[in-house]
N, C-alpha and C positions, 0 to 999 in steps of 0.2 A: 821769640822773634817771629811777627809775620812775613810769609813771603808771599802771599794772594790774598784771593777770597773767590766764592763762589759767585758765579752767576745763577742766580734760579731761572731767568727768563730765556738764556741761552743753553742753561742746564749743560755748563763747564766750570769748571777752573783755570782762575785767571793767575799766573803768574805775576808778579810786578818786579820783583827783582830775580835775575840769576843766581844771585849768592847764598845759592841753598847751601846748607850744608853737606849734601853729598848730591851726586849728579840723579833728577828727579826724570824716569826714562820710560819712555811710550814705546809700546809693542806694535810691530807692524808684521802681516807678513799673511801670506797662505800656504799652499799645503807643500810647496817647493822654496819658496824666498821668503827670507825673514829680514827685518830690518831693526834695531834698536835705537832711538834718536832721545839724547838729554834734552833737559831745558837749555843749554848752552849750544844745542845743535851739533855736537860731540855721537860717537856710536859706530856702530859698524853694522856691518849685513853679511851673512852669507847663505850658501845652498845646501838646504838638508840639515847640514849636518855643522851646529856651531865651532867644535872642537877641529872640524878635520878638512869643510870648504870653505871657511870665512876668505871671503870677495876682498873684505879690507878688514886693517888689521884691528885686535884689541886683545888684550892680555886679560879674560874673565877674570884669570884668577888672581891679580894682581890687587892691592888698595883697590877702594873705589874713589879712582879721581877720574877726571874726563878730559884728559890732558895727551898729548900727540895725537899719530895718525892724519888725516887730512883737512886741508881749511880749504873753504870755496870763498872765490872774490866774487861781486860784479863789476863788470866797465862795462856802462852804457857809449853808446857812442856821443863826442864832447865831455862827458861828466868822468867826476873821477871812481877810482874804483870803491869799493866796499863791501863791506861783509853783513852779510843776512844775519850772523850769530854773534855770541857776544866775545868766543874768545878766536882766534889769541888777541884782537886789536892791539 
């Protein structure tokens, strides 16, 4: 099953659908904050130290799903709200 393809000219990887089979997760972070974000926008951050100051929550050792923890909405002003990511819609 495909779930992208490369761009050569942008020189990324494009997602097209969410439904990877396991949550696909980009590392963020420098020499104090770290941030882990899935293709679903799922993930957590914390300082130092993963195990002992995670900011927000996530159970490493748990299955790999990408399921609880926080959703962000927007509400523009007039429009209605929405979400940047795909779950939980």
């Amino acid at each position: 099953m495909k779930y992208g393809y490369f761009d050569d000219m942008n020189k990324e990887y494009i997602i097209t659908t969410p439904k990877t089979p396991l949550p696909w997760i980009n590392y963020l972070g420098n020499e104090n904050f770290y941030g882990l974000i899935s293709n679903t926008l799922g993930g957590y951050s914390f300082f130092k130290d993963a195990r002992l100051q995670r900011i927000t929550r996530f159970r490493y050792n748990n299955i790999p799903v990408d399921t609880g923890g926080r959703y962000y909405y927007i509400k523009e002003e007039d429009k209605e709200a929405w979400n940047p990511g795909y779950m939980p819609c």
